[in-house]
C-alpha positions, -999 to +999 in steps of 0.1 A: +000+000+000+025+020+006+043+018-022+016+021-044+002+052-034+012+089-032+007+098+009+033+114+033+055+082+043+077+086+014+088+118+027+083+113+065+106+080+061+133+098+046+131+128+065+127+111+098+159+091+089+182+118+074+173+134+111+182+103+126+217+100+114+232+135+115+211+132+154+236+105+158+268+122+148+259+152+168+252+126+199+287+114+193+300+150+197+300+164+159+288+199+172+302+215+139+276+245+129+269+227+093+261+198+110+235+214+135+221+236+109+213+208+082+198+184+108+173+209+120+164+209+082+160+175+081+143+172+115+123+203+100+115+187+069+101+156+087+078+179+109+063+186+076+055+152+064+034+132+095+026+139+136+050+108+141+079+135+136+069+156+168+093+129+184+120+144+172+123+176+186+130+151+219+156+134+200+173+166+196+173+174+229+185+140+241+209+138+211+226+171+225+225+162+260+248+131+245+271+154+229+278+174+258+291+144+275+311+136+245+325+171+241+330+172+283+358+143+274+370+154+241+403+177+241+389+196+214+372+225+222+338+233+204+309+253+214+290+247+244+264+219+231+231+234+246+236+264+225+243+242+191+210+225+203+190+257+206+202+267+171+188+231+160+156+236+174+153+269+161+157+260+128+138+229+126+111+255+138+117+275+110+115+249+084+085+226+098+077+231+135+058+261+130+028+241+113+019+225+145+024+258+166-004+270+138-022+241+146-026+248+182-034+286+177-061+277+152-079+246+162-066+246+197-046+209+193-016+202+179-029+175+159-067+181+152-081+149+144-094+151+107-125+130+110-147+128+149-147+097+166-183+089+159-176+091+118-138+073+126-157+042+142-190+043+118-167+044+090-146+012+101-179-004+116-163-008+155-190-015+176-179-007+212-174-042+230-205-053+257-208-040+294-182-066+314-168-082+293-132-075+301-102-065+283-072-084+290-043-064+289-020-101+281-044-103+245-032-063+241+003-073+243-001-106+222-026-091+193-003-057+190+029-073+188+017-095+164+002-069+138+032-042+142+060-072+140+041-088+105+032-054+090+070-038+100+085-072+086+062-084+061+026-066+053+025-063+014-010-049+014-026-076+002-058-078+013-073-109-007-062-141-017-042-153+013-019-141+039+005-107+027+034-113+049+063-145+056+064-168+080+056-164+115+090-182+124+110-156+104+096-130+115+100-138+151+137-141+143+141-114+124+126-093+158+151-113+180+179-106+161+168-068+159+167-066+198+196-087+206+217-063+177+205-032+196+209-043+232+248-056+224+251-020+210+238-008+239+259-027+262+294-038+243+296-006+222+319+023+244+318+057+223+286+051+205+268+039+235+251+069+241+248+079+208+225+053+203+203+057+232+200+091+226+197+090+187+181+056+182+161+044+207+146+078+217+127+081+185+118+045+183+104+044+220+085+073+215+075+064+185+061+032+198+048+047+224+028+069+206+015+042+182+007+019+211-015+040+230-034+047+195-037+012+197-047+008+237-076+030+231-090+014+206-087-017+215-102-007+254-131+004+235-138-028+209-113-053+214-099-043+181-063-034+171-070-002+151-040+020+141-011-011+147+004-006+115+044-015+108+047+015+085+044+043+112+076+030+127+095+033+096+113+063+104+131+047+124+147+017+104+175+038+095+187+040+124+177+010+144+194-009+114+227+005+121+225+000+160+219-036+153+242-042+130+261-026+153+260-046+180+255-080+155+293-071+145+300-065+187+290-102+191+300-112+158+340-107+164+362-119+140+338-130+122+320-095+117+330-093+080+303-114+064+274-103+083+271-076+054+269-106+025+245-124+050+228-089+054+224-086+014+213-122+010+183-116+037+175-084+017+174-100-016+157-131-004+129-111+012+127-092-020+122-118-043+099-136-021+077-101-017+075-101-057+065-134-056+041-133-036+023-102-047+026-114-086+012-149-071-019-132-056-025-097-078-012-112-117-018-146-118-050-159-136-075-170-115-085-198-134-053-214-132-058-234-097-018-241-097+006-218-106+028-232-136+059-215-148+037-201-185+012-184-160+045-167-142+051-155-176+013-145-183+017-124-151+048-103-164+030-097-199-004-087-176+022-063-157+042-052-188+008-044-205-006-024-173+022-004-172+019+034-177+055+032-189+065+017-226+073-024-218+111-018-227+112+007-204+095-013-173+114-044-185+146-019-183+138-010-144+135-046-137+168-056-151+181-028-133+170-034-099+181-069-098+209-062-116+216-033-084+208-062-059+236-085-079+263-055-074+253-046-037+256-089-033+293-090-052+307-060-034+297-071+000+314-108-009+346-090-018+348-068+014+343-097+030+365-124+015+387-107-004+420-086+018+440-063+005+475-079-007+492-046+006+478-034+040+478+004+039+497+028+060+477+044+087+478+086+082+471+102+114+436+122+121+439+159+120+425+172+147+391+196+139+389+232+139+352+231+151+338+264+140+319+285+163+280+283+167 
C-alpha cells in the first residue's frame, strides 16, 4: 500500500531518517555548525510530512545532552552543546515546526483529528465491546505485537487471496535478532553507546509509544487493534538498522566481515519472495488453480501491459534493480572475503577546527 500510493510516508521515512543520522553524529559529539544547521532541516522537513515526527524535537534534545558528555571528554574545544541545540531547534522550527504551533493557535490541538470519533468508528464499523466483558491487557500485548511485527516485517498490502506477509517463524527471528543487535550495541559498544540511546532508541520508544497508546484506546473500546500498523515506525529503520548491525558485529567478532553478505542475501531473499508473492496473488489468472511456470510469464506480460510506462522501459527498471541487488551482493562478498595484498599505512587524524555556533 504503501508503495503504491502517493501519501506522506515517502517523505516522513526519509526525512525522519536523514534526522536520525546526523542526530547520531551530533550525539557522538560532531557539534560543527553545518552539521546542526542541516539536521534541524531534516528534522524540519520531517515535521512537515506526518505527527509521528513531533518525536524528534525530543531526540534533539537528548541527542545534545549526548554530545555534551562527548565534548566534556573530548580535548577539542567546540561550542558549548546546549547552545548548538537551541540553534537546532530553532531551525527545525523555521522549516516545519511552525505548522503545529499553527495548529494549536487555530484549532486549539496540535494534531486536530481530521475526522470525529463517531464518523472514525461508523466508518470502520467498531461497535464498542459489551458491558463486562473484560479487556485483558495479556491479549493487548499478544494481538499488538503480532500486527506491528508482520506489518513492519512483512505486510504487502494484500488484502485478498491469502496471507501478505512471511512466515511467522522468520519473523519472530528477524525481531530477536533486531533486539539482541541493539541491546549488544547498547551494552558492548563504548563511544557510541550513548549515541544510540539518545539518537536511536529515543525516536523509536516514543514512537512506539505513541503508536501503542493509538492502539490501547481502541482496543479498550472494541477489542480491536485499530491503528497497529508497521509502516508508522518506519522512520526509524535507518537508524535501528545501524544500531543492530552494530552490536550483531560486537557479538559477531572476527567473524563480523560477512554479516554484510548475510545482510544482502536476507535483503534480496525477502525481496524476491515479496514479488512473488504479490505477482502470485495480484497477476496470476485466477482460473489457473496451480501456478505453472507459462502463467508466471502470463503475469509479467499482464504487468508489462498495465504499465503506464513503454514495456522496454518497465522491462529496463527490472533488469536494473536486480541487476543493483547482484552488485550490492558482489561488493559485499569481496569486502568480506577478499584482503587487500598490501595493508595500507595508517595517516594520522587531523585534529578539527570546530567552527563557532
Amino acid at each position: 500500500v504503501v508503495g503504491a500510493s502517493v501519501n506522506n510516508d515517502a517523505g516522513y521515512v526519509l526525512g525522519f531518517s536523514v534526522a536520525v543520522l546526523l542526530l547520531t553524529r551530533i550525539a557522538m559529539g560532531d557539534l560543527r555548525r553545518r552539521t546542526v544547521v542541516v539536521a534541524g532541516i531534516a528534522v524540519g522537513l520531517a515535521l512537515l510530512t506526518k505527527g509521528f515526527a513531533l518525536v524528534l524535537p525530543l531526540t534533539v534534545v537528548a541527542a545534545f545532552v549526548a554530545a555534551g558528555r562527548a565534548a566534556a571528554r573530548s580535548p577539542v574545544r567546540q561550542a558549548p552543546w546546549w547552545r548548538a541545540g537551541l540553534l537546532c531547534l530553532v531551525v527545525a522550527f523555521l522549516v516545519g515546526g511552525w505548522w503545529w504551533l499553527r495548529n494549536l493557535l487555530v484549532h486549539g490541538a496540535i494534531q486536530p483529528p481530521g475526522w470525529s470519533i463517531e464518523a472514525y468508528r461508523r466508518v470502520l464499523g467498531t461497535v464498542p465491546r459489551p458491558e463486562g466483558t473484560p479487556a485483558p491487557l495479556s491479549d493487548f500485548v499478544a494481538g499488538t505485537y503480532a500486527r506491528l511485527s508482520e506489518r513492519f516485517w512483512g505486510g504487502l498490502g494484500i488484502n485478498y487471496g491469502g496471507g501478505d506477509t512471511y512466515p511467522d517463524l522468520l519473523i519472530h527471528v528477524l525481531v530477536a535478532g533486531t533486539v539482541i543487535g541493539v541491546g549488544a550495541a547498547v551494552v558492548g559498544a563504548r563511544r557510541g553507546r550513548l549515541a544510540v540511546l539518545a539518537a536511536v532508541l529515543v525516536p523509536l520508544g516514543a514512537t512506539l509509544g505513541i503508536v501503542c497508546l493509538g492502539i490501547w484506546n481502541g482496543y479498550t473500546y472494541s477489542l480491536d487493534f485499530p491503528g497497529a500498523q508497521g509502516r508508522y515506525l518506519f522512520g526509524s529503520v535507518t537508524g535501528l538498522a545501524a544500531a543492530g548491525a552494530l552490536g550483531l558485529s560486537v557479538l559477531a567478532g572476527p567473524a563480523r566481515r560477512v554479516l554484510p553478505v548475510l545482510a544482502a542475501l536476507l535483503a534480496l531473499v525477502l525481496q524476491a519472495a515479496g514479488i512473488v508473492s504479490v505477482v502470485r496473488h495480484a497477476w496470476l489468472p485466477l482460473y489457473d488453480g496451480r501456478p505453472r511456470p507459462e502463467r508466471y510469464r502470463d503475469a509479467f506480460d499482464g504487468i508489462l501491459r498495465w504499465s503506464p510506462w513503454p514495456p522496454e522501459v518497465t522491462g529496463t527498471v527490472f533488469a536494473l534493480t536486480a541487476l543493483a541487488g547482484a552488485v550490492v551482493l558482489v561488493l559485499a562478498a569481496r569486502w568480506a572475503f577478499v584482503r587487500d595484498e598490501v595493508a595500507p599505512v595508517p595517516v594520522p587524524a587531523a585534529e578539527p577546527v570546530p567552527d563557532r555556533v
